[in-house]
C-alpha positions as CSV (number, residue, x, y, z in Angstrom):
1,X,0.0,0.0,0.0
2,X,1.4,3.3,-0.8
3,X,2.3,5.6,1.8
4,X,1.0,9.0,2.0
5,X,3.6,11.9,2.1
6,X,3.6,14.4,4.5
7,X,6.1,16.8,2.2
8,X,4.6,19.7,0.2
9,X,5.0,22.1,-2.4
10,X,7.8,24.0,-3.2
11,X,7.5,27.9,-2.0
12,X,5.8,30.3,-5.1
13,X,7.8,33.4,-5.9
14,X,7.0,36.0,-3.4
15,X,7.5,33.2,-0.7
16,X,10.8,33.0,-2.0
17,X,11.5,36.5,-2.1
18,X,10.3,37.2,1.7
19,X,12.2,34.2,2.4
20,X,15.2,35.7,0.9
21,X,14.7,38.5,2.7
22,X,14.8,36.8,5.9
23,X,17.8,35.1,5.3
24,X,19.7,38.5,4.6
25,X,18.5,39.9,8.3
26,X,19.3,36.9,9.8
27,X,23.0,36.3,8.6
28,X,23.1,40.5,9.3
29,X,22.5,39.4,13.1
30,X,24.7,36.7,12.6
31,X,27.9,38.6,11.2
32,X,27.2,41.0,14.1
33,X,27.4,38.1,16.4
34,X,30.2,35.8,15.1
35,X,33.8,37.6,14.8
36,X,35.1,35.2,11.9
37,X,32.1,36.9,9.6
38,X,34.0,40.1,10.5
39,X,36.7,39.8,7.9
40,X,34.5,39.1,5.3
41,X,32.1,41.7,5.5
42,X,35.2,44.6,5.6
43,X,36.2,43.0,2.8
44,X,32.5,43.6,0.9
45,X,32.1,46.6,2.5
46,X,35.4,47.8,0.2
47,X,33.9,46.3,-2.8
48,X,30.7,47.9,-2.8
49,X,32.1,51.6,-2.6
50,X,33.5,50.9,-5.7
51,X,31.9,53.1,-8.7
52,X,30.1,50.0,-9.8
53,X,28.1,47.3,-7.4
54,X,31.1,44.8,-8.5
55,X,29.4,42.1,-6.9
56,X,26.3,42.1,-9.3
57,X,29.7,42.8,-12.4
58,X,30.6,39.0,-10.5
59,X,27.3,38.0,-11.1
60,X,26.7,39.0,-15.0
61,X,30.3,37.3,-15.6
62,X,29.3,34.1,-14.0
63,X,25.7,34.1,-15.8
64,X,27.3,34.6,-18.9
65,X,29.7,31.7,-18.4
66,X,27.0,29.6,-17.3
67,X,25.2,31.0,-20.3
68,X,27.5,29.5,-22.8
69,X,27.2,25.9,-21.5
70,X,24.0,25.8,-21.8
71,X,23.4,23.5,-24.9
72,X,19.7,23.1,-24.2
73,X,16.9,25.7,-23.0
74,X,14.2,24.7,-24.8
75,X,11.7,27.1,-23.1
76,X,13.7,30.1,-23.5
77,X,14.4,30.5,-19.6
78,X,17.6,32.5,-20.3
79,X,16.2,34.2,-23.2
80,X,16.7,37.7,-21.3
81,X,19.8,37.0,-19.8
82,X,21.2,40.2,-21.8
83,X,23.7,42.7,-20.1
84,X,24.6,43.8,-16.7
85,X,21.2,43.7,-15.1
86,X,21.5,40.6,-13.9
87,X,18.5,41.2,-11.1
88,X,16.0,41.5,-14.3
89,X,17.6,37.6,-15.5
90,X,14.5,35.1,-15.1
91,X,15.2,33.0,-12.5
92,X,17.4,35.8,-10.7
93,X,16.3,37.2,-7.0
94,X,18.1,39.7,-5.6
95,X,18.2,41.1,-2.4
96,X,19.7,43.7,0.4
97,X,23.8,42.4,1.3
98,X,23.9,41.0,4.6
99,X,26.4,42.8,5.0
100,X,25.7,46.2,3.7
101,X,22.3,46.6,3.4
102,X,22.4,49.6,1.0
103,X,23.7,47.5,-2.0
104,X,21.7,44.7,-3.8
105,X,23.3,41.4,-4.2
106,X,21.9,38.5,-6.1
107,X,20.7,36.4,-3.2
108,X,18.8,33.3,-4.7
109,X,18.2,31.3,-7.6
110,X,15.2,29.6,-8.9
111,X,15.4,26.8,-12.1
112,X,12.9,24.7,-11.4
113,X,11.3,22.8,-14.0
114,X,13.1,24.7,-16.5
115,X,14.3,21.7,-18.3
116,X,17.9,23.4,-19.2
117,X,20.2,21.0,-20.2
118,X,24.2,21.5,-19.8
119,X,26.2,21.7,-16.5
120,X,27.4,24.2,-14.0
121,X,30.6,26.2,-14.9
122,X,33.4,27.2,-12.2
123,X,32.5,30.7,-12.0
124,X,29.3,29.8,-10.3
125,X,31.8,30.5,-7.3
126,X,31.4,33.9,-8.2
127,X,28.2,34.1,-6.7
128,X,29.2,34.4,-3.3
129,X,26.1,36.3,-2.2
130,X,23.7,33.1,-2.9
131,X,21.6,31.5,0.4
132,X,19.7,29.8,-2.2
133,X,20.1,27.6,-5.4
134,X,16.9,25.8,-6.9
135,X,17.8,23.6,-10.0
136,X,15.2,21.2,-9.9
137,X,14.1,19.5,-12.8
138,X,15.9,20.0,-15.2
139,X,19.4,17.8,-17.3
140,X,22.3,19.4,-16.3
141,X,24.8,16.9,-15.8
142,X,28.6,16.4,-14.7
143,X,29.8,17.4,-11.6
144,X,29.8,19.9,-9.0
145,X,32.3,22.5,-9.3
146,X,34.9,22.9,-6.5
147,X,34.3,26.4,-6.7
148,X,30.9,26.2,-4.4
149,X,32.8,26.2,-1.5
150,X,32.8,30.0,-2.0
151,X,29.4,30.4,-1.6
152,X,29.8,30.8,2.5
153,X,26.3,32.0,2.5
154,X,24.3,29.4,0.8
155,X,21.4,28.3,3.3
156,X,19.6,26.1,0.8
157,X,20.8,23.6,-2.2
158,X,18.8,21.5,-4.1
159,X,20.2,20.1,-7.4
160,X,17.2,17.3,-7.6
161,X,15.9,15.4,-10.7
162,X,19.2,16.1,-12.5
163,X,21.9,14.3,-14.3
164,X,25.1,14.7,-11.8
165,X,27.5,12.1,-11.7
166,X,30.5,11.2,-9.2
167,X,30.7,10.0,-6.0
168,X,28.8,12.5,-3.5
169,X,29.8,15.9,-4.0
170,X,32.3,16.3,-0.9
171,X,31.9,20.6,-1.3
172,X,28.9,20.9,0.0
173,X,30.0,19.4,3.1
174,X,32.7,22.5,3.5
175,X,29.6,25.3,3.0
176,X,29.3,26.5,6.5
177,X,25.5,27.6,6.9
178,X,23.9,24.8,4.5
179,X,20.4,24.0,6.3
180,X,18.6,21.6,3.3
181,X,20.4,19.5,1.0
182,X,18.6,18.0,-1.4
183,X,20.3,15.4,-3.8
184,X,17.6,13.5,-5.2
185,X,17.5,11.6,-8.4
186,X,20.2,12.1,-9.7
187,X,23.3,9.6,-10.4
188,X,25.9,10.0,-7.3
189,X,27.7,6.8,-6.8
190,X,29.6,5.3,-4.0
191,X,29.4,5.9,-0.1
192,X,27.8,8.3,1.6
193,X,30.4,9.9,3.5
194,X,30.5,10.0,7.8
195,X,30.8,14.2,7.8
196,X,27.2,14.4,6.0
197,X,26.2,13.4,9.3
198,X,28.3,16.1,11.7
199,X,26.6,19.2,9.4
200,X,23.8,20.7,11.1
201,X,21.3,19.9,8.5
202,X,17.4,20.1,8.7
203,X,16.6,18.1,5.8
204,X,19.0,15.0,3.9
205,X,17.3,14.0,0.6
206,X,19.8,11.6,-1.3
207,X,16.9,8.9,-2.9
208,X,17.2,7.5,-6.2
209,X,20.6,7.7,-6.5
210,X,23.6,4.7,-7.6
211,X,24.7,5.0,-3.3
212,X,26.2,2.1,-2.0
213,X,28.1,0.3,0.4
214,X,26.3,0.6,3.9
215,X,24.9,3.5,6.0
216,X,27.5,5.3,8.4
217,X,27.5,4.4,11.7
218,X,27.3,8.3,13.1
219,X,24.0,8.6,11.2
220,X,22.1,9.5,14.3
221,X,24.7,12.7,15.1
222,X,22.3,14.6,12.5
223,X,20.1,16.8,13.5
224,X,18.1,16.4,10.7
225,X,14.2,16.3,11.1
226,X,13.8,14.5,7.6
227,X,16.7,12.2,6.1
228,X,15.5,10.3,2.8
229,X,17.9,7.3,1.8
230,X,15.0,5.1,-0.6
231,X,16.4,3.5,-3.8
232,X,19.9,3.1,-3.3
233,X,22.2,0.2,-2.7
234,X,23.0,0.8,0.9
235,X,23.1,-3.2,2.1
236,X,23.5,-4.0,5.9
237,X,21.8,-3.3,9.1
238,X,20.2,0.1,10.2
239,X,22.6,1.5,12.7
240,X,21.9,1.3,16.5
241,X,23.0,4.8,16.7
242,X,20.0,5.9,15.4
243,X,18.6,6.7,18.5
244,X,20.9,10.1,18.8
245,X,18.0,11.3,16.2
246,X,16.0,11.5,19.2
247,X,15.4,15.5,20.0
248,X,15.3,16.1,15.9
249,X,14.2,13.2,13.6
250,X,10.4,13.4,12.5
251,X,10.8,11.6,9.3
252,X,12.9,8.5,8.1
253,X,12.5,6.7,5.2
254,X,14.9,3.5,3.9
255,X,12.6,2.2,1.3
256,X,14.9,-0.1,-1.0
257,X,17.3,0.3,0.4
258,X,18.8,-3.5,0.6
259,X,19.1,-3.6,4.3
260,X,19.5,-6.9,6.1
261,X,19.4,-8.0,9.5
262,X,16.7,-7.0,12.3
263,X,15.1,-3.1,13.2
264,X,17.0,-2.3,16.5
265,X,14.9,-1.8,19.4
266,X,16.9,2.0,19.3
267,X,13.7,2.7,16.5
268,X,11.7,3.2,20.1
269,X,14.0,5.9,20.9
270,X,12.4,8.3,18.1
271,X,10.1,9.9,20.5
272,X,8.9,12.8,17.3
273,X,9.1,10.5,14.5
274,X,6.0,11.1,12.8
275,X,7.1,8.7,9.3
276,X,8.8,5.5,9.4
277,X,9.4,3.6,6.4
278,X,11.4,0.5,5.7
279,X,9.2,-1.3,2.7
280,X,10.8,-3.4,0.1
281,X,14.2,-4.3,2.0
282,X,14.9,-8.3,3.8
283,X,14.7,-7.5,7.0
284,X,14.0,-9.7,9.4
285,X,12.7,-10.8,13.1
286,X,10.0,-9.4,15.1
287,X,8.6,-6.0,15.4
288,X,10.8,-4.2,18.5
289,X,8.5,-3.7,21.3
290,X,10.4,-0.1,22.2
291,X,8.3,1.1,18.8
292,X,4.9,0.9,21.0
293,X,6.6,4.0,23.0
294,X,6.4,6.1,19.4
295,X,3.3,8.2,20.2
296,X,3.8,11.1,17.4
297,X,3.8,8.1,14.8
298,X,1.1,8.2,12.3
299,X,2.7,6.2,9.0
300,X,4.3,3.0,9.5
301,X,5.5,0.6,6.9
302,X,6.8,-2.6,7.2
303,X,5.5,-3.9,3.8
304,X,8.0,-6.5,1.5
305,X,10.4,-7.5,4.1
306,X,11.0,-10.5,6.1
307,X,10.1,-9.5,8.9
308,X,8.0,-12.4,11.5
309,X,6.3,-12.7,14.8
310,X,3.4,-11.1,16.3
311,X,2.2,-7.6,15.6
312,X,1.5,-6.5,19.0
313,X,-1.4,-4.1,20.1
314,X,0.9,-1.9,21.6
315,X,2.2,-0.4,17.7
316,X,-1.9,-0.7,16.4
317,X,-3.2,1.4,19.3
318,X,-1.0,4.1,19.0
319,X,-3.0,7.1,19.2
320,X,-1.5,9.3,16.4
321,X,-1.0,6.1,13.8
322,X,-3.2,6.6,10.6
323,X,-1.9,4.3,7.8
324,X,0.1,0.8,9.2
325,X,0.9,-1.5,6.3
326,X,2.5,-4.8,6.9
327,X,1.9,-6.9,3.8
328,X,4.3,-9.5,2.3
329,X,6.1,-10.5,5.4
330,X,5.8,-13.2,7.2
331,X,3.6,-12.7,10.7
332,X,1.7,-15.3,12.3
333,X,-0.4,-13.5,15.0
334,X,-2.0,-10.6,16.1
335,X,-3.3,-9.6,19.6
336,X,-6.0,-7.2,20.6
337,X,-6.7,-4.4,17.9
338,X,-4.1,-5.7,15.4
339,X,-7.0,-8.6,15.0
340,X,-9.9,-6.7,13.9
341,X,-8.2,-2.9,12.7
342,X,-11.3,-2.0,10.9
343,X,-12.9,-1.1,14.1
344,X,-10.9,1.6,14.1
345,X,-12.4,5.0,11.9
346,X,-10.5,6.4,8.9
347,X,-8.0,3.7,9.5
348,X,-5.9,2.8,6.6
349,X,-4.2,-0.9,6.9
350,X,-2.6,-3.7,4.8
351,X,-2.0,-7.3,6.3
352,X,-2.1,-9.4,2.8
353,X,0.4,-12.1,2.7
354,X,1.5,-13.2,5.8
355,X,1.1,-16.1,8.0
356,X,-1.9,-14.7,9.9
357,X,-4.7,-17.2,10.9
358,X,-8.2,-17.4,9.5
359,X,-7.0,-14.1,7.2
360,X,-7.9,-13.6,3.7
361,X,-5.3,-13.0,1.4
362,X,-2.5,-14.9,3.0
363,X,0.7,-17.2,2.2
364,X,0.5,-20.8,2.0
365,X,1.4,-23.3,4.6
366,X,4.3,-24.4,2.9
367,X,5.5,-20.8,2.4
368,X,5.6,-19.8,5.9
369,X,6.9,-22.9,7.1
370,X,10.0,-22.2,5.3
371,X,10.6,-19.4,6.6
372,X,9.5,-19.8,10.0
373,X,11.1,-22.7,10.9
374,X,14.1,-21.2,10.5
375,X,15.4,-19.4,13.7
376,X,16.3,-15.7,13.5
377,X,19.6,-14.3,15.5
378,X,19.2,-10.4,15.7
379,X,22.2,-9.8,18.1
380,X,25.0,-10.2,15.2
381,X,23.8,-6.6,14.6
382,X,23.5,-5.1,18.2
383,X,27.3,-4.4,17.7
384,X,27.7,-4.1,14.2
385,X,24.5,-1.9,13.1
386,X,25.9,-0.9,9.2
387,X,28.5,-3.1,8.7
388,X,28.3,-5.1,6.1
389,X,29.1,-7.9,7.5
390,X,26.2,-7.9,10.4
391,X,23.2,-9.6,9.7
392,X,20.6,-12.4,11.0
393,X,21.5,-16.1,11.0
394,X,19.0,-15.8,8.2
395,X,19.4,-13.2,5.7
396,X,17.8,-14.3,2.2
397,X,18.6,-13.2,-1.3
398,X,16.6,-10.4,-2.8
399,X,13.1,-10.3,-2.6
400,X,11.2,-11.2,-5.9
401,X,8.8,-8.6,-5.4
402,X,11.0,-5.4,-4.8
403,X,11.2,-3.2,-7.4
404,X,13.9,-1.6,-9.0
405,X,12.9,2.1,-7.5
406,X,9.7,2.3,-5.5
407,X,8.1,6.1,-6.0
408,X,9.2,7.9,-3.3
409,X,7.5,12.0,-3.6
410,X,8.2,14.3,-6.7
411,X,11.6,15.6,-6.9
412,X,9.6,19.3,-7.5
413,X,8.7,19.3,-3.7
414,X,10.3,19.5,-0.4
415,X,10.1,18.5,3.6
416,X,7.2,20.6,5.4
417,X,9.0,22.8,8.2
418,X,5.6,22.2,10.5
């Protein structure tokens, strides 16, 4: 059973602009605070009593260059990207300096769904101004330019529904104020690497990419309230570190994600997580009893693993849960509520294919006695949590049934900041 998203639409235009606005008063406050902006603001300041605004002349250069590797714009987008006023470009928002806020700077830009085909030249480092870059939806393609590290400012990056290629783009891990990185379906290959974890990031979105190997073990030093990993090649158990998302995670989603062994019991530490999803992976064992202790928790799903044992009242009562599917696994009880979850109003479940008793739409005898009859060892991943090498005594190959990418949201929208 699909899962319904709680992520929405991206912000409109004058949402963008007040947002931009906000971000230029709020890194004002924050150069005034923090000595180590101090530098960099003198230096500005010098610039922009220039006889020209030379940081708008740094702007038209690096529009031009980014102009001229642009092989495709079928929808004109960049049509009126013509001389130095780069604040009338389409797709061009400009907005006070933080620094100075009697000059205009170009402070965001916006791409999405302009279908613009090419890649992203160095000079984009020239826009050292930027706290935000949309690009989603469209083909650029290549790799990110080293030269981003220069934009100290950027607050927001999303590069989603693309055609970027590499291993994950290690410079956006050295921009200092990056709050929501978004990654999404593109082509990044390769491990995701341990300092993704140490940035103080609201939102990590890096589905539908080639990622691989397993998931760090210092994934729960995020403070991330929505981390994505679905469609990719992770492998291994969910780490038992997890449950340092505690004060920040409200959304996780691992759907697959080939990840073996059992969910840790650390899941029950995730006191605000509101979305949990884990379909089409081969995990295995019982539902952990810690996950009746999740009270915020209003989508769960279990669906396509191998996951067996009893689904306990204590996960159907809770009192925020909505939508709980656990179809194509391999249960073979349910106590109290779990038994009759119609009784509960607007209600959404999914039980099909299991081992349940006197249940329509179940597995064969033969079918869960194969499975069942095998014994299931969860502590070979107490200790090991990601490594590759942890797993149950029983870890089988690939489910059948799992598809290559399972639909995830639309790259065109982003986490809700509710």
């Amino acid at each position: 059973m699909p899962m319904a998203s709680s992520l929405v639409s991206s912000l409109p235009t004058r949402a963008l602009l007040l947002l931009l606005l906000h971000i230029s008063f709020s890194f004002n406050k924050l150069a005034a605070k923090h000595g180590h902006f101090a530098a960099h603001n003198r230096h500005h300041e010098l610039r922009s009593h220039s006889s020209s605004n030379q940081r708008l002349h740094q702007a038209y250069i690096a529009f031009q260059a980014w102009k001229r590797v642009i092989y495709s714009d079928p929808n004109n987008f960049t049509t009126n990207w013509v001389g130095p006023s780069v604040c009338t470009y389409k797709g061009v928002f400009c907005a006070p300096a933080p620094d100075d806020p009697k000059i205009r700077v170009v402070a965001g830009i916006d791409f999405n769904f302009a279908d613009i085909a090419g890649f992203l030249p160095n000079e984009i480092g020239l826009l050292s101004d930027l706290a935000l870059i949309h690009l989603n939806s469209n083909r650029f393609c290549g790799i990110l330019p080293e030269t981003l590290a220069n934009l100290t400012l950027l607050y927001e990056l999303d590069i989603s529904n693309n055609r970027f290629v590499g291993p994950f783009p290690m410079v956006v891990l050295s921009l200092p104020t990056l709050y929501f990185l978004d990654i999404r379906y593109n082509e990044f290959e390769g491990s995701l690497p341990p300092q993704l974890f140490n940035k103080k990031l609201d939102a990590i979105l890096v589905n539908n990419n080639r990622f691989s190997n397993t998931i760090p073990q210092n994934l729960g030093l995020s403070t991330a309230s929505v981390v994505v990993f679905a469609n990719n090649n992770f492998g291994g158990c969910i780490p038992t570190t997890i449950y340092k998302f505690a004060d920040t995670l409200e959304e996780l989603l691992l759907i697959n994600t080939s990840l073996t062994g059992c969910l840790p019991q650390e899941l029950g530490f995730l006191y605000k997580l509101r979305v949990l999803d884990v379909s089409f992976n081969n995990i295995t064992g019982p539902i952990p009893y810690s996950m009746a202790g999740l009270s915020h928790l209003e989508q769960l799903n279990l669906g396509h693993n191998m996951l067996t044992g009893i689904v306990s009242d204590g996960v159907c009562i809770l009192p925020s849960l909505t939508n709980f599917t656990f179809s194509y696994n391999y249960f073979c009880e349910e106590t109290g509520v779990c038994q009759n979850l119609t009784s509960r109003s607007g209600f959404t479940f999914d039980d099909r294919r299991n081992c349940l008793p006197e249940k329509p739409f179940q597995r064969s005898k033969k079918e869960c006695d194969a499975v069942l009859e095998r014994p299931v060892d969860c502590s070979c991943c107490v200790s090991g949590g990601g490594g590759a090498a942890a797993g149950p005594a029983f870890a089988p190959a690939r489910a059948a049934f799992a598809p290559a990418a399972v639909p995830v949201s639309s790259p065109s929208i982003a986490p809700s900041y509710s």
